[in-house]
SESERO-80871 format. One record per residue (C-alpha): residue number from 1; x, y, z. Coordinates in nm, 4 decimals. Example, Ala and Ser with C-alpha at 12.3 -4.5 7.8 and 13.67 -1.06 7.14 Angstrom:
SITE    n         x         y         z
SITE    1    1.2300   -0.4500    0.7800
SITE    2    1.3670   -0.1060    0.7140
***
This chain:
SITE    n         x         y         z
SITE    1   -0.6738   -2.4722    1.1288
SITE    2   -0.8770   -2.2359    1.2982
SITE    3   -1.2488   -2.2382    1.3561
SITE    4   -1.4793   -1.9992    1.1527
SITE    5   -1.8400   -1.9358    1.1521
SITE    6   -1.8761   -1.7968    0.7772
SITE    7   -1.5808   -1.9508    0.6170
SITE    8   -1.4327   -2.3045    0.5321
SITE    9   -1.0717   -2.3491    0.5211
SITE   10   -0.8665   -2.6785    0.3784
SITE   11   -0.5445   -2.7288    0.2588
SITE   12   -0.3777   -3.0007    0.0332
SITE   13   -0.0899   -3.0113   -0.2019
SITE   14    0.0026   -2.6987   -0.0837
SITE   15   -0.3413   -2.5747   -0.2030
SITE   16   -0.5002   -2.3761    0.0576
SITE   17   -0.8898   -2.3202   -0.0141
SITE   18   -1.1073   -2.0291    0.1388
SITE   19   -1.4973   -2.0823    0.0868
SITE   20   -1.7500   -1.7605    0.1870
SITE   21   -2.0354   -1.9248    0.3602
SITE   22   -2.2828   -1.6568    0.4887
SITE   23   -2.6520   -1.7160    0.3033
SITE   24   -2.7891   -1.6123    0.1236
SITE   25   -2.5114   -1.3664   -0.0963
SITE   26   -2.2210   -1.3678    0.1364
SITE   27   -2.2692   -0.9915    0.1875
SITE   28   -2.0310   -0.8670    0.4295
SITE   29   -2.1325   -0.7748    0.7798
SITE   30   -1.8629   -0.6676    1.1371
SITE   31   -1.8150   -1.0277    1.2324
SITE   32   -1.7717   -1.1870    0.8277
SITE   33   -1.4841   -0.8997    0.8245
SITE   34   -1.3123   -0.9910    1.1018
SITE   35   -1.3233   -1.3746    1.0463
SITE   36   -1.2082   -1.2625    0.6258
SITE   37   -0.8965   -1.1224    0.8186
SITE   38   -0.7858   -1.4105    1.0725
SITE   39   -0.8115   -1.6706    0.7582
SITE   40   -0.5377   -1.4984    0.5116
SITE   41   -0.3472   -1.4241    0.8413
SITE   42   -0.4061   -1.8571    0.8927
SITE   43   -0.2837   -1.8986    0.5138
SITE   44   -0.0259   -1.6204    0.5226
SITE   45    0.1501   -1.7668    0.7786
SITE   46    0.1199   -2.1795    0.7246
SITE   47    0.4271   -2.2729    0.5165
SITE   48    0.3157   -2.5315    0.3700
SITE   49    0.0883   -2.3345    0.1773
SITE   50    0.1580   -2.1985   -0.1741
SITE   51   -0.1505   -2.1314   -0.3601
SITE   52   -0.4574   -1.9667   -0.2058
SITE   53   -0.8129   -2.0190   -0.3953
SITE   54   -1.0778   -1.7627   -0.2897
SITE   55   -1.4605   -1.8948   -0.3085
SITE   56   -1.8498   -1.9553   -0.2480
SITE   57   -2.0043   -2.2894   -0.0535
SITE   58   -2.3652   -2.0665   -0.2392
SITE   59   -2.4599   -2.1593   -0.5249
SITE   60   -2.4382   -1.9170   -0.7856
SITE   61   -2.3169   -1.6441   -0.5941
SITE   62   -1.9372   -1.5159   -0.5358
SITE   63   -2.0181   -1.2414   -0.3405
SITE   64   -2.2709   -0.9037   -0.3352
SITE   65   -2.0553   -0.6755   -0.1168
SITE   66   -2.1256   -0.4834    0.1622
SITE   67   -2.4578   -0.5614    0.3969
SITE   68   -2.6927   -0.3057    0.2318
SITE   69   -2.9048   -0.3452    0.5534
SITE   70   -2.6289   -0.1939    0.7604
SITE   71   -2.4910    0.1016    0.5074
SITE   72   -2.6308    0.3828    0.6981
SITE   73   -2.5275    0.1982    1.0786
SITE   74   -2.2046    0.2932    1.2744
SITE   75   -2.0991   -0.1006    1.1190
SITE   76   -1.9841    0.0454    0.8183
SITE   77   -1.7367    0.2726    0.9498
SITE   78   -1.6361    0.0082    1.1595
SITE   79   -1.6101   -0.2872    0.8794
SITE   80   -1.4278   -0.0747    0.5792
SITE   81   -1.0970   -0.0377    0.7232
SITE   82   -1.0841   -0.4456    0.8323
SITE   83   -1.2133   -0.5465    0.4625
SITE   84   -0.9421   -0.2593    0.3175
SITE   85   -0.6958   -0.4140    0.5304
SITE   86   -0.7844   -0.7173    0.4222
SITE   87   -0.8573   -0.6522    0.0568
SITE   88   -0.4745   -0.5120    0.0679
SITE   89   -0.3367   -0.8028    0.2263
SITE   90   -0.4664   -1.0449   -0.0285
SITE   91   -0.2885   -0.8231   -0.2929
SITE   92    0.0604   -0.8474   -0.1164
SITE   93    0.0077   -1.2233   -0.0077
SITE   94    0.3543   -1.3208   -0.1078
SITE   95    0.1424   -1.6308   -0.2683
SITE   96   -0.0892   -1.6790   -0.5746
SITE   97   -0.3955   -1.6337   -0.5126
SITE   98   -0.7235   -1.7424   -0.7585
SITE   99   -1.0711   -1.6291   -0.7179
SITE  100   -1.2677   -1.9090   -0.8607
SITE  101   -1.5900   -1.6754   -0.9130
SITE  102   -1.9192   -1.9393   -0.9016
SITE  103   -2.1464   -1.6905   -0.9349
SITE  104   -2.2411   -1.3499   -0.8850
SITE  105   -1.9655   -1.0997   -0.8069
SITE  106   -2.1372   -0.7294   -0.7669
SITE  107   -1.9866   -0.4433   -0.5429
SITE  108   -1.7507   -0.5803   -0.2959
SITE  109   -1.7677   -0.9020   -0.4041
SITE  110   -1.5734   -0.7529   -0.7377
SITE  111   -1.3605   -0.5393   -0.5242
SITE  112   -1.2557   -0.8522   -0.3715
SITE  113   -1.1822   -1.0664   -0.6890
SITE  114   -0.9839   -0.7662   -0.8337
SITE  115   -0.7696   -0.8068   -0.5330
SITE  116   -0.6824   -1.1648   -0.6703
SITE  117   -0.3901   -1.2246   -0.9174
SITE  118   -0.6162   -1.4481   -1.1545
SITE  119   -1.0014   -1.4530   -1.2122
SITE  120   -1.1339   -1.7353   -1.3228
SITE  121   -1.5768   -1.6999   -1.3665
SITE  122   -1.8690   -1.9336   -1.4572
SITE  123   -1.9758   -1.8117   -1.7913
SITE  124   -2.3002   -1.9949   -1.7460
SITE  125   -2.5146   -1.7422   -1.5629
SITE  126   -2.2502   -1.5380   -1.3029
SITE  127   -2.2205   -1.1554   -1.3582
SITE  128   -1.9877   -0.9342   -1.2239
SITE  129   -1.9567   -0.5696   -1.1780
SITE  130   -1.9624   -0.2689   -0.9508
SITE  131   -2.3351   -0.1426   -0.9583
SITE  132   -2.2824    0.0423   -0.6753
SITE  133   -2.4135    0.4324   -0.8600
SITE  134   -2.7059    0.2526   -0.9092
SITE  135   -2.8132    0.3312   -0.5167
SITE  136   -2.6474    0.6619   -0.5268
SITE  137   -2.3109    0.5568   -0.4060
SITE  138   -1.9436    0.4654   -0.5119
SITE  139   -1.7761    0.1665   -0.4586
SITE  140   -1.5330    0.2298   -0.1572
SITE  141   -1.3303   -0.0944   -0.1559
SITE  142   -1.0740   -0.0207   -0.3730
SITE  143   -1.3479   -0.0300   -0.7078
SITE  144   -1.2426    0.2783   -0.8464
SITE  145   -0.8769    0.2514   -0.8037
SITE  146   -0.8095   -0.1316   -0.9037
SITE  147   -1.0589   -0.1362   -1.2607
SITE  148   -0.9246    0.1208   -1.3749
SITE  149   -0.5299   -0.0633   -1.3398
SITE  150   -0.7078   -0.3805   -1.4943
SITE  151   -0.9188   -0.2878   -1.7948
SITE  152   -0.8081    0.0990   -1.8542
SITE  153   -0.9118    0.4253   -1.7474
SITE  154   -1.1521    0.4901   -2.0633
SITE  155   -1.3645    0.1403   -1.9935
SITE  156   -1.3331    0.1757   -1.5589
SITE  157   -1.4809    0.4971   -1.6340
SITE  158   -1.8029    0.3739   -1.8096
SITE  159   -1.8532    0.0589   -1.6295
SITE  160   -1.8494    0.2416   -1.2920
SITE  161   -2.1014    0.5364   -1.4139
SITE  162   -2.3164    0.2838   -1.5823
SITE  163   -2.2785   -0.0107   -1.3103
SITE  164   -2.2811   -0.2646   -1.5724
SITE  165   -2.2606   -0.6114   -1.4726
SITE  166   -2.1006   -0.8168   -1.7148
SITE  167   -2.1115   -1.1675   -1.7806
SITE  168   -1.7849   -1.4225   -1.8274
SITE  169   -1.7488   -1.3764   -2.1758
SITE  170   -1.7808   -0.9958   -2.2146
SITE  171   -1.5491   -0.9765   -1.8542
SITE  172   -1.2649   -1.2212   -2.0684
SITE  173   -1.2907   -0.9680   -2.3523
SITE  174   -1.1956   -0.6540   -2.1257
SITE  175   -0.9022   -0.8361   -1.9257
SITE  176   -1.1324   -0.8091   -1.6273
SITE  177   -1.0823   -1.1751   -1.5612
SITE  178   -0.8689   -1.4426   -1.7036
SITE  179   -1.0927   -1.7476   -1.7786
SITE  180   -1.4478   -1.8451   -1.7732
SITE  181   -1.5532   -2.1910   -1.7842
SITE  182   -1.9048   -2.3773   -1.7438
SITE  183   -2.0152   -2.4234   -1.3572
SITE  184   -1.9202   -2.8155   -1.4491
SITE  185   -1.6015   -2.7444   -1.5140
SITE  186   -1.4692   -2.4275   -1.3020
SITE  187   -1.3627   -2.6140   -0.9692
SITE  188   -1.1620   -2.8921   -1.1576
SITE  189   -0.9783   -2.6320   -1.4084
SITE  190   -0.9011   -2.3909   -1.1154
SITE  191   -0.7783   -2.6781   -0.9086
SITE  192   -0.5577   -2.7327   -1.2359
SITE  193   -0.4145   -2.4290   -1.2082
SITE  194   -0.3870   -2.4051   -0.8940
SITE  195   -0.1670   -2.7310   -0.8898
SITE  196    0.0708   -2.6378   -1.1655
SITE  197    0.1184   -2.3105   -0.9697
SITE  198    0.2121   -2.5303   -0.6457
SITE  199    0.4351   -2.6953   -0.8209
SITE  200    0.6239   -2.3853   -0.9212
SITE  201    0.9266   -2.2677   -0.6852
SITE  202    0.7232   -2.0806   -0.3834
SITE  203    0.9969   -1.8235   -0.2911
SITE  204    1.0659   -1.7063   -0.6738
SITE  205    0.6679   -1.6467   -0.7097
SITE  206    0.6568   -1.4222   -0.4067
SITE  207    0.9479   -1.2419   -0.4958
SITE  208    0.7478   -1.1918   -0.8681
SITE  209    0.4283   -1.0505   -0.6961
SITE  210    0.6360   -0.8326   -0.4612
SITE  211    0.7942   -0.6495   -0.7822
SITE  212    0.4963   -0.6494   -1.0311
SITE  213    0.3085   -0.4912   -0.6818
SITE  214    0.6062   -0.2374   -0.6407
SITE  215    0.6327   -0.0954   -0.9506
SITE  216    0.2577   -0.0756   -1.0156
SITE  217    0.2011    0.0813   -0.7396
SITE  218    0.5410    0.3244   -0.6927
SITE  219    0.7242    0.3972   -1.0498
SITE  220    0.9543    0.2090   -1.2832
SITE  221    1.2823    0.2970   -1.0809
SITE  222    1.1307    0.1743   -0.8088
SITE  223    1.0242   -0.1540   -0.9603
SITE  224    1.3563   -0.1944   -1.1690
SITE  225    1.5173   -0.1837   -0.8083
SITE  226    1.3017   -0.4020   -0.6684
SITE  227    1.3702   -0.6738   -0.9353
SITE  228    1.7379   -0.6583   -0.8708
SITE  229    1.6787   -0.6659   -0.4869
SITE  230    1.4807   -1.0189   -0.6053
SITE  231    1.7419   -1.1790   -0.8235
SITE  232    1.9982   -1.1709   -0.5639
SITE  233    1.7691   -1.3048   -0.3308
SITE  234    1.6560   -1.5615   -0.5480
SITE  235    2.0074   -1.6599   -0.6375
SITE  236    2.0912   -1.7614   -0.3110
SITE  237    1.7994   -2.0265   -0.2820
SITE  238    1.7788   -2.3760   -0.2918
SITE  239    1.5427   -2.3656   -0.5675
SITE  240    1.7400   -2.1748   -0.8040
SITE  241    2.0260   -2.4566   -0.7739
SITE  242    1.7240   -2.7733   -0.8279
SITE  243    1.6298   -2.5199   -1.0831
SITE  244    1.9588   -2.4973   -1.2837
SITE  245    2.0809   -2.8262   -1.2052
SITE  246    1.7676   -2.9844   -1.3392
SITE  247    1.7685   -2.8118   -1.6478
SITE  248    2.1342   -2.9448   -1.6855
SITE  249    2.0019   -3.2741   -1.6125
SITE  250    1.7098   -3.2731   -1.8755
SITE  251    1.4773   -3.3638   -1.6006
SITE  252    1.1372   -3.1689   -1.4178
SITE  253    1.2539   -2.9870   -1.0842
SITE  254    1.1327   -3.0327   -0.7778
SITE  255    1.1163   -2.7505   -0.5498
SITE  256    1.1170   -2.7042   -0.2160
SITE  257    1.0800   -2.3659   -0.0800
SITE  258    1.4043   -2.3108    0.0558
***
């Protein structure tokens, strides 16, 4: 695995985790951007990898976004089209992948998680949000296109002029994230997930992402096609046979990939 200054990488059971590690609110600066990038190209690539969680090594904080020291430097234009590149790869990663949200998740940080299939938050004290009209800007890393697709265009609308940060349990109510559990128990229930995920065939789940994404993102034709273009390819794969044959069998599959 490759060697990063700002982010940890392991892998087991075909878990691969990613851990932000630049104190004290992982904000995002040139080098964080380009290191963000080379560890979902690591993960994108390694086979053996099924399931990608997203997370902190902070305490109580996911993620604040951009470096507001640098917003008005020549970084900026050079770090927003490495995290949009990167933001978009995580939402075509033909894998699941979980943001495990340990804390606070404000501007980018939020960006990021919506670029996640599942959310799961620490309802003790984390808050998430996109506050970013609060300092006379908008959020520029997909904010404005991807809450609205999640929670509605009525609710994206008031959260964004407002910049209200919400905590677990009013984020769960919206559809803005999937779970919230305490800070005691959010690494072992993600991990739970994660696993029963891993366990599920690998080439069928990318084929699922890559025609929810298509048809979200083109039109129904397009998606409808897309879905046909996946059957036959699924058809053809090992795991589709363990998958019938087991169910013949009355037994669990076991799937391989292939």
């Amino acid at each position: 695995m490759g060697m990063y200054k700002y982010f940890q990488l392991s892998i087991e059971n075909h878990i691969a985790i990613i851990k932000m590690n630049r104190p004290p609110a992982n904000a995002f600066n040139l080098e964080f951007a380009e290191e963000f990038k080379k560890s979902i190209d690591e993960v994108e690539t390694n086979s053996e990898v099924r399931v990608v969680i997203l997370t902190s090594c902070l305490k109580k904080i996911f993620s604040t976004g951009a470096d507001i020291k640098m917003m008005f430097r020549m970084d900026t234009q050079k770090i927003h089209p490495i995290l949009t590149e990167v933001f978009n790869k995580i939402q075509k990663l033909p894998k699941p992948v979980i943001a495990m949200i340990n804390g606070y998740a404000l501007g980018g940080g939020c960006e990021l998680a919506m670029c996640c299939d599942f959310r799961f938050m620490e309802k003790d004290s984390s808050q998430i949000g996109l506050p970013e009209i609060n300092l006379g800007i908008i959020p520029a890393g997909g904010g404005t296109q991807r809450l609205p697709r999640l929670v509605g265009r009525g609710r994206a609308m008031e959260l964004l002029f407002e910049g209200t940060r919400l905590r677990a349990e009013e984020a769960l109510k919206i559809g803005l994230i999937h779970k919230s559990f305490t800070y005691k128990d959010l690494e072992e229930r993600t991990m739970e997930y994660a696993q029963k995920l891993a366990n599920q065939p690998p080439i069928a789940m990318a084929l699922i992402k890559k025609c929810v994404n298509e048809g979200i993102d083109g039109d129904l034709m397009r998606g409808l096609e897309a879905e046909r273009e996946g059957l036959l390819t699924a058809l053809q794969t090992g795991d589709a046979k363990e998958g019938v044959k087991a169910y013949l069998e009355k037994r669990s599959p076991k799937f391989e990939g292939k």
